[in-house]
N, CA, C and O of each residue as an XYZ file, in Angstrom:
836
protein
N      82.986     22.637    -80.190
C      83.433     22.834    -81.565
C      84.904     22.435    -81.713
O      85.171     21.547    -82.522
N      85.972     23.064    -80.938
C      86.764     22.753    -80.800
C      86.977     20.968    -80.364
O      87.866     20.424    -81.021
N      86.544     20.431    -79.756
C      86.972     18.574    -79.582
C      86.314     18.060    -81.025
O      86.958     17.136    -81.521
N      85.121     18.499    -81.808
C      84.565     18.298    -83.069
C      85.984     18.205    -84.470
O      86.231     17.345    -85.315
N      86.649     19.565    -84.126
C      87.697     19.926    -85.440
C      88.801     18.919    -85.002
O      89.466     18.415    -85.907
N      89.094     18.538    -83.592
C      90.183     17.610    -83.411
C      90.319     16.037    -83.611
O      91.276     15.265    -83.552
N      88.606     15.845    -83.940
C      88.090     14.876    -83.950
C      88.232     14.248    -85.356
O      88.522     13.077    -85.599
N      87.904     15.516    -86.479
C      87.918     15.631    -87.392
C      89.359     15.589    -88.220
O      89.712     14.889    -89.169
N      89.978     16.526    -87.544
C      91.444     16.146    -87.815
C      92.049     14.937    -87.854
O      92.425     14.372    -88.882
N      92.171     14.432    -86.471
C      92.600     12.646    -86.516
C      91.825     11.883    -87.263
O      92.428     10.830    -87.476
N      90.531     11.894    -87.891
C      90.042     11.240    -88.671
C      90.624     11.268    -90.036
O      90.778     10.301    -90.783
N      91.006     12.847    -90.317
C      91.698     12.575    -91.842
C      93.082     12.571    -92.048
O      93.482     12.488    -93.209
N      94.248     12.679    -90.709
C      95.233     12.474    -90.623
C      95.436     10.776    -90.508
O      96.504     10.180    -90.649
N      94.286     10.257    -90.252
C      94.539      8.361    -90.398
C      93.878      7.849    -91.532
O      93.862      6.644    -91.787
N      93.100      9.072    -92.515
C      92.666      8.141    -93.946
C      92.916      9.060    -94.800
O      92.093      9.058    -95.715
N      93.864     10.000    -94.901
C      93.278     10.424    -96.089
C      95.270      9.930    -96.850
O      96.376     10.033    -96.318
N      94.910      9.510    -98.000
C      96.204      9.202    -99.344
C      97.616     10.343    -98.768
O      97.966     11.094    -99.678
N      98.152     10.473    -97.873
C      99.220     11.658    -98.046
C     100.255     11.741    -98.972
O     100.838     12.825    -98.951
N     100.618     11.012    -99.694
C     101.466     10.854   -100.240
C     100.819      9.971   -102.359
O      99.810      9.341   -102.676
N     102.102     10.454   -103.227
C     101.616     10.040   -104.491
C     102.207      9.292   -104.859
O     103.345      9.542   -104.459
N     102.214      7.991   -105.712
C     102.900      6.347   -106.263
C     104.423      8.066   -106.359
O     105.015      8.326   -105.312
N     104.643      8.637   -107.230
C     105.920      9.335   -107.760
C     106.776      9.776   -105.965
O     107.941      9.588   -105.614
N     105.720     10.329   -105.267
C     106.709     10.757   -104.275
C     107.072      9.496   -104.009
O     108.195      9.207   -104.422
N     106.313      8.409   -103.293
C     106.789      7.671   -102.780
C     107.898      6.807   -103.587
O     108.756      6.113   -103.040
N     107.748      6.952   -104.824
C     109.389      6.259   -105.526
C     110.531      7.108   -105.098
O     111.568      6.657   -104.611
N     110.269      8.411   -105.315
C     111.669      9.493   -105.014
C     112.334      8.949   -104.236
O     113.440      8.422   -104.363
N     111.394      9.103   -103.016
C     112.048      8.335   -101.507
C     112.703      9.691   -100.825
O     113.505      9.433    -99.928
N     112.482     11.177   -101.117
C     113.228     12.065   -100.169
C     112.394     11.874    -98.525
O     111.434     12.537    -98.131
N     113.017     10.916    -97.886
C     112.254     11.180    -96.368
C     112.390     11.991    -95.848
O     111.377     12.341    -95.242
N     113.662     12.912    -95.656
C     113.746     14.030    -95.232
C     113.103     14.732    -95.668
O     112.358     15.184    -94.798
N     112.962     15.052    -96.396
C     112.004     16.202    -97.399
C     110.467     16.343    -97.095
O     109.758     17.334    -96.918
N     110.167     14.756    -97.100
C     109.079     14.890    -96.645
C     108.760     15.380    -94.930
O     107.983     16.226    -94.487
N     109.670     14.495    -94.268
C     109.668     15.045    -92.664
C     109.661     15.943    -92.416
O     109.017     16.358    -91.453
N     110.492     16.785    -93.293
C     110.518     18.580    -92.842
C     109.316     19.214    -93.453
O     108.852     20.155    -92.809
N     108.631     18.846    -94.725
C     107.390     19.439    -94.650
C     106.523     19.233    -93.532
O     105.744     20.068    -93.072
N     106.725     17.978    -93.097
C     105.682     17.316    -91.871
C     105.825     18.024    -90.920
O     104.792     17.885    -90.266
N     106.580     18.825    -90.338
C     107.520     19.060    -89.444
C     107.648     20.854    -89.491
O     108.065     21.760    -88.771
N     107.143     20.714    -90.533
C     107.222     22.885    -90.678
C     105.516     22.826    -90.631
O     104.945     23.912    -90.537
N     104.881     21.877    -90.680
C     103.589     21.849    -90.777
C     102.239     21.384    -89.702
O     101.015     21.262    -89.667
N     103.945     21.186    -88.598
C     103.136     20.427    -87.185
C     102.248     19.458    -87.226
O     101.187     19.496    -86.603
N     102.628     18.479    -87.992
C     102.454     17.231    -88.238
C     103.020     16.253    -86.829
O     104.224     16.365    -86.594
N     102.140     15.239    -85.825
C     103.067     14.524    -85.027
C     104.055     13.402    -86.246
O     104.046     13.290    -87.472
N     104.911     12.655    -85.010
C     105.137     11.467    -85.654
C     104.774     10.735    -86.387
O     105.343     10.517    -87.456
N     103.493     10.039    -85.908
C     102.768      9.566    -86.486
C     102.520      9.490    -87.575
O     102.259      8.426    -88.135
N     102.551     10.821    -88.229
C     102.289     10.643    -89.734
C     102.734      9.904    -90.692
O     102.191      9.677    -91.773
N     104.237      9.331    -90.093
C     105.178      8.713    -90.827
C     104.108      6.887    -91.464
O     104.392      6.140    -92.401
N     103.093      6.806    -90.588
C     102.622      5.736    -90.361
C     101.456      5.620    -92.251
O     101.269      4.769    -93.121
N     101.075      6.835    -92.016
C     100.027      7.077    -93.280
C     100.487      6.777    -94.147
O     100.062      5.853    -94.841
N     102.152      7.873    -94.562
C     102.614      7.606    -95.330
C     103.042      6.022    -95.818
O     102.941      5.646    -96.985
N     103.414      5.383    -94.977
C     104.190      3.508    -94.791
C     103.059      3.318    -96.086
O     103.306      2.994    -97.248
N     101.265      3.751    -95.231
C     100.394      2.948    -95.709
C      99.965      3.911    -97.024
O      99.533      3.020    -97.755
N      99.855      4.759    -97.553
C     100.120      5.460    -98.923
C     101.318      4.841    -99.531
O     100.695      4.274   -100.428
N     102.099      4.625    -99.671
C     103.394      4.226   -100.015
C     103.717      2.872   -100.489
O     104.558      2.650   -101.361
N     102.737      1.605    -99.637
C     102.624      0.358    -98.934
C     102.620     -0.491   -100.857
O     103.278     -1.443   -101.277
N     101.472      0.490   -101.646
C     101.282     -0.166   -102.820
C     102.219     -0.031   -103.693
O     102.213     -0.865   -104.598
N     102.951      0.689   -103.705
C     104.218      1.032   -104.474
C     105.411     -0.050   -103.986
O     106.300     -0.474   -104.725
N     105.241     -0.364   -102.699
C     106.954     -1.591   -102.459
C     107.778     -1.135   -101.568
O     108.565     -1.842   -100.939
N     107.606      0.561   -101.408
C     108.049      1.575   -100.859
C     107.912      1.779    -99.269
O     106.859      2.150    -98.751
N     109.576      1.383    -98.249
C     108.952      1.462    -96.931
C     109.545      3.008    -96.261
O     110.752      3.202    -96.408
N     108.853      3.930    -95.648
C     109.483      4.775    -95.385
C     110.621      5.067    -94.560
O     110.351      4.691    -93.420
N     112.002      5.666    -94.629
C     113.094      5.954    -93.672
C     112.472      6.527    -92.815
O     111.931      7.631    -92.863
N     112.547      5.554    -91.734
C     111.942      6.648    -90.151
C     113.382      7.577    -89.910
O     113.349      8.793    -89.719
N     114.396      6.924    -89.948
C     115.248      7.696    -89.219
C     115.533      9.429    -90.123
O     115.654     10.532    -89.588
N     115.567      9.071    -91.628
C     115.242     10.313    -92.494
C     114.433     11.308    -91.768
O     114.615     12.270    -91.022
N     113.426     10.636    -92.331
C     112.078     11.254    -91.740
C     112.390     11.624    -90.305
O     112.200     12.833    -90.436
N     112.649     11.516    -89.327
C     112.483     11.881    -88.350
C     113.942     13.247    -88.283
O     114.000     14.193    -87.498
N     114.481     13.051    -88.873
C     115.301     14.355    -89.021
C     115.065     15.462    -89.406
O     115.279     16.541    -88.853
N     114.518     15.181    -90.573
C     113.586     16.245    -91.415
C     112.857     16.918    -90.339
O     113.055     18.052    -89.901
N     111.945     16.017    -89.958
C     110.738     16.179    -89.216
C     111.201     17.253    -87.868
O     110.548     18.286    -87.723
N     112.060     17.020    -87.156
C     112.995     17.936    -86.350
C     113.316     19.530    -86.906
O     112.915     20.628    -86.518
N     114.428     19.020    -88.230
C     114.416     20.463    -88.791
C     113.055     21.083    -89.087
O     112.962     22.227    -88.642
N     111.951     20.618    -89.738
C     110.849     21.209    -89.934
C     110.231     21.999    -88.724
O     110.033     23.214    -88.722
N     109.939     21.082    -87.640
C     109.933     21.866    -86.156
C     110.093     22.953    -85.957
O     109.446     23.908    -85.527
N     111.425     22.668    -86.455
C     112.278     24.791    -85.642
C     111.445     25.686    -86.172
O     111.496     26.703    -85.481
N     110.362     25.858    -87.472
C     109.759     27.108    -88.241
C     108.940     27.038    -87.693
O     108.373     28.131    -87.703
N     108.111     25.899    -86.775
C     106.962     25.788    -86.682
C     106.547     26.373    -85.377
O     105.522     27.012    -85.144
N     107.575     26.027    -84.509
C     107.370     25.939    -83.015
C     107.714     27.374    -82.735
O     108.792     27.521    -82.159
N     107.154     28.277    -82.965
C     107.388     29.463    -82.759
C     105.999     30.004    -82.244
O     104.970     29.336    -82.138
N     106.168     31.392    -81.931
C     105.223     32.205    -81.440
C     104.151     32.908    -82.094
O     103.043     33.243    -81.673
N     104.868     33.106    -83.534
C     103.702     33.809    -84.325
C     103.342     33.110    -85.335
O     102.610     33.574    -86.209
N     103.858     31.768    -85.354
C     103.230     30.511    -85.881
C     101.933     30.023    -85.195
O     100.870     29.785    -85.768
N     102.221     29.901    -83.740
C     101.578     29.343    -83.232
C     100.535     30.241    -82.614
O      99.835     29.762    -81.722
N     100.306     31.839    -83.097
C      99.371     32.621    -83.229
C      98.689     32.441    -84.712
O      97.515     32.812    -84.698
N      99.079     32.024    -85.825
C      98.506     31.939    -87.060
C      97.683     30.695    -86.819
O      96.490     30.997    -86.840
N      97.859     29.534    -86.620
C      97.450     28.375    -86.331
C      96.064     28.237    -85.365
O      95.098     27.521    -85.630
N      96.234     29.213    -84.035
C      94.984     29.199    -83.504
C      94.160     30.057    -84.369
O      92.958     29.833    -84.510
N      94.835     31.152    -85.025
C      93.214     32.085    -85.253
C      93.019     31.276    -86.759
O      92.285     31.941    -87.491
N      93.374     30.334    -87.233
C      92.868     29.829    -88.339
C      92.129     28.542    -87.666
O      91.374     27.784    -88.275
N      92.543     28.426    -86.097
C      91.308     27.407    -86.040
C      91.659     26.218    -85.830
O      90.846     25.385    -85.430
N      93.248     25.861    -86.120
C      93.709     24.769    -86.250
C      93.758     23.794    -85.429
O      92.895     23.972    -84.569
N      94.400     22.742    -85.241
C      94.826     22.109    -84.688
C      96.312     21.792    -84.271
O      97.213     21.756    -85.109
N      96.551     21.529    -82.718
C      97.933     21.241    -82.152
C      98.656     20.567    -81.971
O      99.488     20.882    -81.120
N      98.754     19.548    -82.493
C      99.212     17.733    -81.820
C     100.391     18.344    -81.317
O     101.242     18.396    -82.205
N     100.782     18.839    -80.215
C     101.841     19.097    -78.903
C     103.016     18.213    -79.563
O     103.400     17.091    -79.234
N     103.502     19.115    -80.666
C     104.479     18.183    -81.398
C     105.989     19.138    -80.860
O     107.061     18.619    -81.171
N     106.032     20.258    -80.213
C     107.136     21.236    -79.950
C     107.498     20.926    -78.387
O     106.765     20.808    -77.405
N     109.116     20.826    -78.562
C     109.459     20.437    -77.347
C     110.042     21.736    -77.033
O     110.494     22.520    -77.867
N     109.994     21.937    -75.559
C     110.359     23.060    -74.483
C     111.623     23.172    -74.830
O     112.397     22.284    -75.187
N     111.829     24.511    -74.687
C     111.195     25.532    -74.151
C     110.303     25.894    -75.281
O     109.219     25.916    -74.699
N     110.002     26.257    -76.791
C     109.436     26.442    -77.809
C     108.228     26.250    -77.689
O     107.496     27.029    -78.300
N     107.606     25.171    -76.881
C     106.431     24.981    -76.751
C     105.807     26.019    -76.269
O     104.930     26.662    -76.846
N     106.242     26.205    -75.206
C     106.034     27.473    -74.423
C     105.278     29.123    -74.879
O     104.440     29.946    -74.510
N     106.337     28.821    -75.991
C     106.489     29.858    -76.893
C     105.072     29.725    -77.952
O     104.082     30.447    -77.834
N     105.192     28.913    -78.730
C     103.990     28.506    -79.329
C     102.587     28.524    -78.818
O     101.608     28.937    -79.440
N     102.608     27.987    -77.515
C     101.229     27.630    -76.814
C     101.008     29.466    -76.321
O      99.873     29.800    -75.982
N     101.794     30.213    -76.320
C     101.081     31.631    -76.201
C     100.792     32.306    -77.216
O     100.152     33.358    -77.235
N     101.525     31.392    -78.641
C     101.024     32.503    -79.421
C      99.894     32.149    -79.713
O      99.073     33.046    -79.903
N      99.346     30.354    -79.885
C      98.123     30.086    -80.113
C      97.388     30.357    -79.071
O      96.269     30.601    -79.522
N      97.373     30.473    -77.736
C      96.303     30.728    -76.963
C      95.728     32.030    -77.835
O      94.768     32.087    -78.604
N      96.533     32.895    -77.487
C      96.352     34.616    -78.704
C      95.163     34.503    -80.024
O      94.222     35.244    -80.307
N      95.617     33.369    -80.600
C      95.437     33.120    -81.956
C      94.187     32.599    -81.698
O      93.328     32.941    -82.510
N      93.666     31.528    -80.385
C      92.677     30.864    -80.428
C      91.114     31.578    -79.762
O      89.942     31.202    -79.790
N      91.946     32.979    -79.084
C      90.821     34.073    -78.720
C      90.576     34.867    -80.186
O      89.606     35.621    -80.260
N      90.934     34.797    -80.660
C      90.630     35.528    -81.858
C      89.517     34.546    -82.666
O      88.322     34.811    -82.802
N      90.260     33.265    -83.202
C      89.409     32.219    -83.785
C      87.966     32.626    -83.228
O      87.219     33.479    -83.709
N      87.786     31.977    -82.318
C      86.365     32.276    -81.135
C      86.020     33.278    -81.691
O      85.692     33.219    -82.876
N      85.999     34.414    -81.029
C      85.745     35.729    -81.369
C      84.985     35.764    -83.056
O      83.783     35.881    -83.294
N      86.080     35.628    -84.028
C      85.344     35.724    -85.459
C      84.229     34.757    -85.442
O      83.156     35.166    -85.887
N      84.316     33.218    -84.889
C      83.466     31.946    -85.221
C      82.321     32.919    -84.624
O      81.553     33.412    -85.450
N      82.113     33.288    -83.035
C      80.917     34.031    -82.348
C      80.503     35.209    -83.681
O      79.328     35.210    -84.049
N      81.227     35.919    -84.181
C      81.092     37.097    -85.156
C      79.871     36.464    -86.037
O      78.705     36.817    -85.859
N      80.277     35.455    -87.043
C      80.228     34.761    -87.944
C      78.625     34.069    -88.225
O      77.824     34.069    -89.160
N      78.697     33.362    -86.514
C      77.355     32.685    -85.899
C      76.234     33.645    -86.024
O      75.158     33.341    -86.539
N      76.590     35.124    -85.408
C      75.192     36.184    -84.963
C      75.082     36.363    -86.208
O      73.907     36.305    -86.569
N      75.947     36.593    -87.176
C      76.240     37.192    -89.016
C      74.559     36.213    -89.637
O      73.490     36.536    -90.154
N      75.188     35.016    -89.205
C      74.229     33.747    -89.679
C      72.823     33.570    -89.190
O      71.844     33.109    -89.777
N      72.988     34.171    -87.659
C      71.519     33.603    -87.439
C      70.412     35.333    -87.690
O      69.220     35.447    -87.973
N      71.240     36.165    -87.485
C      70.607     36.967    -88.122
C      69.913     37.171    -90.113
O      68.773     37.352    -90.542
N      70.744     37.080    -90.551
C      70.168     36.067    -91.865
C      69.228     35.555    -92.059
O      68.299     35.861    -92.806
N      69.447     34.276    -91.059
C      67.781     33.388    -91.174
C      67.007     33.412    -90.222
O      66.316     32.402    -90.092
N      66.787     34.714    -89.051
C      65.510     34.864    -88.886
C      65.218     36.061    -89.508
O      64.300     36.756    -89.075
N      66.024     36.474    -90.684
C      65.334     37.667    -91.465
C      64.750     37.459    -92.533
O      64.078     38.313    -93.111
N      64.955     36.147    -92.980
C      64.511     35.489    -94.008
C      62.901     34.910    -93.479
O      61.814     35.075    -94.033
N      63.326     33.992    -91.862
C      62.244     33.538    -91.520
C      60.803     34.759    -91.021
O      59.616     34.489    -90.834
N      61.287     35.665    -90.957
C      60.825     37.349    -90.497
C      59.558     37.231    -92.165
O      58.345     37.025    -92.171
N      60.332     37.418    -93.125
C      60.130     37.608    -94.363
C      58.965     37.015    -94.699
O      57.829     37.459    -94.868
N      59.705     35.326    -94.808
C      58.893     34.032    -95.210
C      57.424     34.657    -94.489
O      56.507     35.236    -95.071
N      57.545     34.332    -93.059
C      55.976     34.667    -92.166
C      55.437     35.557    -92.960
O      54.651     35.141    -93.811
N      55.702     36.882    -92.884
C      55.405     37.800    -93.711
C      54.113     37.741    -94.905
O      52.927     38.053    -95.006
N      55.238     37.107    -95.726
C      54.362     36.570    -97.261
C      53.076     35.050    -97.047
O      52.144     34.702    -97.772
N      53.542     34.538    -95.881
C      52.343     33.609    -96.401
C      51.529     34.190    -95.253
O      50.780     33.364    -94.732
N      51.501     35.261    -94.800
C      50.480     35.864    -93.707
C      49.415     36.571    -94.710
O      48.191     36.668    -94.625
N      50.400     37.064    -95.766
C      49.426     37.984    -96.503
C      48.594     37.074    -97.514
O      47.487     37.235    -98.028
N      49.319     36.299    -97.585
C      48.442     35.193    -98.458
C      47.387     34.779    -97.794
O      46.352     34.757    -98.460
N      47.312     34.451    -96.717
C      46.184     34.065    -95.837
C      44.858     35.232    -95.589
O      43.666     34.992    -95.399
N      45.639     36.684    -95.679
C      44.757     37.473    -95.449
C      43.934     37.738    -96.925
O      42.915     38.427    -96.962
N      44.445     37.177    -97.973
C      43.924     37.528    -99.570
C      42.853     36.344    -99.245
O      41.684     36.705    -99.383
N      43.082     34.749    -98.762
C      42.108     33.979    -98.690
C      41.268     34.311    -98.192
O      40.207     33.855    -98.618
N      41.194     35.337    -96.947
C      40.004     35.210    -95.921
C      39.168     36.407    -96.951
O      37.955     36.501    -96.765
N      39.612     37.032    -97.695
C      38.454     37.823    -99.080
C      37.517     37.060    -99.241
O      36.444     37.627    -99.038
N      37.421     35.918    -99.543
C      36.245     35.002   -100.451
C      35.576     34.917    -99.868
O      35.770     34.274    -98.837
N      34.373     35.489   -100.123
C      33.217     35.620    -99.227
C      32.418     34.023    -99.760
O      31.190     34.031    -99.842
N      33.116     32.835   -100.069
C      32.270     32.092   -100.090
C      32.581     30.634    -99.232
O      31.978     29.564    -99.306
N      34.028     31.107    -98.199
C      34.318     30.819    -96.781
C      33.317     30.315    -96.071
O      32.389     31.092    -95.843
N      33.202     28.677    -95.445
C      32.841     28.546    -94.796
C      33.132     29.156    -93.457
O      34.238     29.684    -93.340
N      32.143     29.171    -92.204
C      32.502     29.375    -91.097
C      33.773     28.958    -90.290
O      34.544     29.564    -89.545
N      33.634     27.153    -90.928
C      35.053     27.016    -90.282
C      36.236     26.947    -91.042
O      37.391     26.703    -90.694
N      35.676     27.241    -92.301
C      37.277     27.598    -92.853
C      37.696     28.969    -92.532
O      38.851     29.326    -92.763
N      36.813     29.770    -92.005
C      37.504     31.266    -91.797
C      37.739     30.903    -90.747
O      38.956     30.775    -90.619
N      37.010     30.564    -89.561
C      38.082     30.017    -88.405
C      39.669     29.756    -88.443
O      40.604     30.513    -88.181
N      39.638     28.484    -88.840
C      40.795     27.632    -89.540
C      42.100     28.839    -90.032
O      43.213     29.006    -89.531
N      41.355     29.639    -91.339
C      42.301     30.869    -91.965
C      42.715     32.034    -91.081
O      43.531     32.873    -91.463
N      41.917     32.074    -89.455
C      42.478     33.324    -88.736
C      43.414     32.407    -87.733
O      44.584     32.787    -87.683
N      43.217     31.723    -87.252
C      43.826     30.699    -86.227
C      45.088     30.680    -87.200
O      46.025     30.980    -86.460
N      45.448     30.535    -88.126
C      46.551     30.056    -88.727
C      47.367     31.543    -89.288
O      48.515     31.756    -89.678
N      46.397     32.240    -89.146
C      46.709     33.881    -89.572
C      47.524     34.677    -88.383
O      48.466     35.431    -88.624
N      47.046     34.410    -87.125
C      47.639     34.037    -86.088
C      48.738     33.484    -85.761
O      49.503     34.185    -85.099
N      49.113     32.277    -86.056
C      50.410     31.554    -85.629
C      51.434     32.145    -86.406
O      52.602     32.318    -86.058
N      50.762     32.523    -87.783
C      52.068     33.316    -88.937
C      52.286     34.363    -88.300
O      53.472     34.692    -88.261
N      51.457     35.111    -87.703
C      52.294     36.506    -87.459
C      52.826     36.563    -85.526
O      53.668     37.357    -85.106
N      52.273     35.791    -84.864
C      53.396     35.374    -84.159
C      54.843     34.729    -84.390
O      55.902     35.118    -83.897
N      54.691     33.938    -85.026
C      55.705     33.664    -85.717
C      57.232     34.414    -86.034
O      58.385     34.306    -85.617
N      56.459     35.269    -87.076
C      56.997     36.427    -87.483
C      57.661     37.478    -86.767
O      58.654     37.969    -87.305
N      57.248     37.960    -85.524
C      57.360     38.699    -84.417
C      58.306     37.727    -83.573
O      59.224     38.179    -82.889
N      57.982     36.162    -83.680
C      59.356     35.704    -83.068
C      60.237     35.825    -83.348
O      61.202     35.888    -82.587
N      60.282     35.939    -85.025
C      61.995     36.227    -85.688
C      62.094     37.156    -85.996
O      62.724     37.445    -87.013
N      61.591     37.893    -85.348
C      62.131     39.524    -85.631
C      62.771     39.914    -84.573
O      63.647     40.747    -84.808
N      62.597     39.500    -83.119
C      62.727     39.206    -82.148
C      64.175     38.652    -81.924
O      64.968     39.178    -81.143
N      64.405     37.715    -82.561
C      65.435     36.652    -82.903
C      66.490     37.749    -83.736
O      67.703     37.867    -83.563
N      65.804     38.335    -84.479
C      66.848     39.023    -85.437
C      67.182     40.079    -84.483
O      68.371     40.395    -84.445
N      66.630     40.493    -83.955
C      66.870     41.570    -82.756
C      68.060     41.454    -82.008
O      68.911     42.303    -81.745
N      67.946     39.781    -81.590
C      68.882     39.497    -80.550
C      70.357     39.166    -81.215
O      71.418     39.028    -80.606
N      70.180     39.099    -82.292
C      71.190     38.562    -83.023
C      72.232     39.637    -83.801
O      73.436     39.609    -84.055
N      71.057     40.674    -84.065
C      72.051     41.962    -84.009
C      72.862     42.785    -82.877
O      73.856     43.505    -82.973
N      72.146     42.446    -81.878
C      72.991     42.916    -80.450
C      74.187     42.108    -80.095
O      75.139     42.559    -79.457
N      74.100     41.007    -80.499
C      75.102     39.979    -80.504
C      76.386     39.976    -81.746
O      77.339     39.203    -81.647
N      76.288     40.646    -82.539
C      76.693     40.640    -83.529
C      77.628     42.339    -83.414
O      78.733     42.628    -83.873
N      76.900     42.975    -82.827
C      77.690     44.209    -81.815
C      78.598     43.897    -80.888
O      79.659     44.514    -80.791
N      78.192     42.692    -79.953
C      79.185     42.521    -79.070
C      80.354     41.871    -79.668
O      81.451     42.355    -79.388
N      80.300     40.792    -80.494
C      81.265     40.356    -81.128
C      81.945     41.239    -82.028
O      83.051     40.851    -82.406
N      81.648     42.028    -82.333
C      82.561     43.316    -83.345
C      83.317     43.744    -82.309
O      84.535     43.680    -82.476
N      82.746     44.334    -80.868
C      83.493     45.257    -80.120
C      84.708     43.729    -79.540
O      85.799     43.910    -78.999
N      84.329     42.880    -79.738
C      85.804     41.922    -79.162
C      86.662     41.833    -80.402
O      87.862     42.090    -80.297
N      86.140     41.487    -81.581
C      87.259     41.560    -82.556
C      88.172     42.502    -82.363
O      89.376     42.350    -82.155
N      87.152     44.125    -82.492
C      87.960     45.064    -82.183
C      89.188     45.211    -81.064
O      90.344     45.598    -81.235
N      88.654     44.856    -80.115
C      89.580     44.729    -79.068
C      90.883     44.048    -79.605
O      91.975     44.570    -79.827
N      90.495     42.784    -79.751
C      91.390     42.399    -79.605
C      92.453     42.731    -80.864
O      93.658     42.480    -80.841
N      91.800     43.285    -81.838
C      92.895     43.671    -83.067
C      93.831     44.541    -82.313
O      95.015     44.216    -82.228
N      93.332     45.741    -81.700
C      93.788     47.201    -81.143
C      94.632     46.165    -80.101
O      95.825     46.345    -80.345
N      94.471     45.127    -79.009
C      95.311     45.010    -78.207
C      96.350     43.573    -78.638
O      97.192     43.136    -77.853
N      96.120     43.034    -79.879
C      97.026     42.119    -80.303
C      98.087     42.360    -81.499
O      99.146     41.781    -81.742
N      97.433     43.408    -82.153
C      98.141     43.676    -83.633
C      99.685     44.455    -83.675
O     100.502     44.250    -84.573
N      99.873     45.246    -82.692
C     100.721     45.551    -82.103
C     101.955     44.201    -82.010
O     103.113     44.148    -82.424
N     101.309     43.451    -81.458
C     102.149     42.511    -81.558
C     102.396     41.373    -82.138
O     103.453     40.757    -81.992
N     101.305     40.951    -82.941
C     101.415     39.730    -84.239
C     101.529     40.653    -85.401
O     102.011     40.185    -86.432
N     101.099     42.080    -85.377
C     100.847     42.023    -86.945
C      99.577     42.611    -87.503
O      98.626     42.341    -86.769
N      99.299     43.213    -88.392
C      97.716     43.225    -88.857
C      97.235     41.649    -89.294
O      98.018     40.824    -89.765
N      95.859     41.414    -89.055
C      95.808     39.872    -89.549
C      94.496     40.108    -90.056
O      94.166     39.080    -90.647
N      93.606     40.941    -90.113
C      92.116     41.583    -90.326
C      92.794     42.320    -91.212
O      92.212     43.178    -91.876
């Protein structure tokens, strides 16, 4: 999941418009760098912008920009930044230089046991759902099947046919109940880690739940 969101990230950090025809007339590069830059944006970004910018006439100040981009840094590269960032899931482009990094990469490790933790929460939340639905579904067309097998004017092998299939529904059914079973036990264990980890992290980031 995690190489998926990073994957995803560099995909829309190289297409998506960052910039508007108005910013790019302003021309504050700094301005922009330090958003880039409080926002843990790499270098690179400067590149999107060139090409957002490109139709306007407009070439970007690297050296601006890269100042900005510095000052922006200092807010970013911190510890309980870089605990907000993992438990939202984010992404890191290793844009903080040492010692800060340091600093950062523990608060997101922190941040990125938590992420986990809720995503696992989230998952059992979900699959319990739809095998309670699928629990359900079986359910109703079982009974439907049992209203067909009434008609006493059933061939032999259509009542065959209607128990054989009367059958697979309520196995079925018993599978996702089964399923829902497992998914509530799972859905326990992931509470007792949230918990944990609120009781043994909050203390020190903060309430964040």
């Amino acid at each position: 999941m995690r190489k998926l969101l990073i994957a995803g990230a560099a995909v829309a950090l190289a297409s998506c418009a960052t910039m508007s025809k108005e910013q790019c007339l302003q021309g504050d590069w700094r301005g922009v760098g330090y958003g880039d830059g409080a926002s843990g944006y790499p270098m690179s970004r400067i590149d999107s912008h060139a090409k957002a910018c490109a139709k306007s006439g407009v070439t970007p100040d690297a050296s601006l920009y890269a100042q900005g981009r510095d000052e922006g840094l200092v807010g970013y590269c911190t510890e309980m930044r870089g605990f907000a960032v993992g438990r939202a899931g984010g992404v890191y482009w290793h844009v903080c230089p040492q010692p800060t990094e340091s600093e950062f990469l523990g608060g997101y490790a922190d941040g990125e046991r938590v992420w986990r933790a809720t995503v696992r929460l989230e998952s059992a939340k979900s699959s319990l759902s739809s095998a309670d639905a699928r629990a359900e579904k079986r359910a109703r067309q079982a009974d439907g099947v049992e209203d067909e097998l009434r008609n006493p004017k059933l061939t032999d092998e259509q009542t065959r046919e209607l128990r054989d299939r009367l059958q697979r529904l309520r196995r079925e059914r018993r599978e996702a109940i089964e399923d829902g079973r497992r998914a509530e036990a799972a859905i326990r264990d992931a509470e007792r880690e949230v918990d944990d980890l609120k009781a043994m992290l909050s203390p020190h980031y903060g309430r964040w739940l």
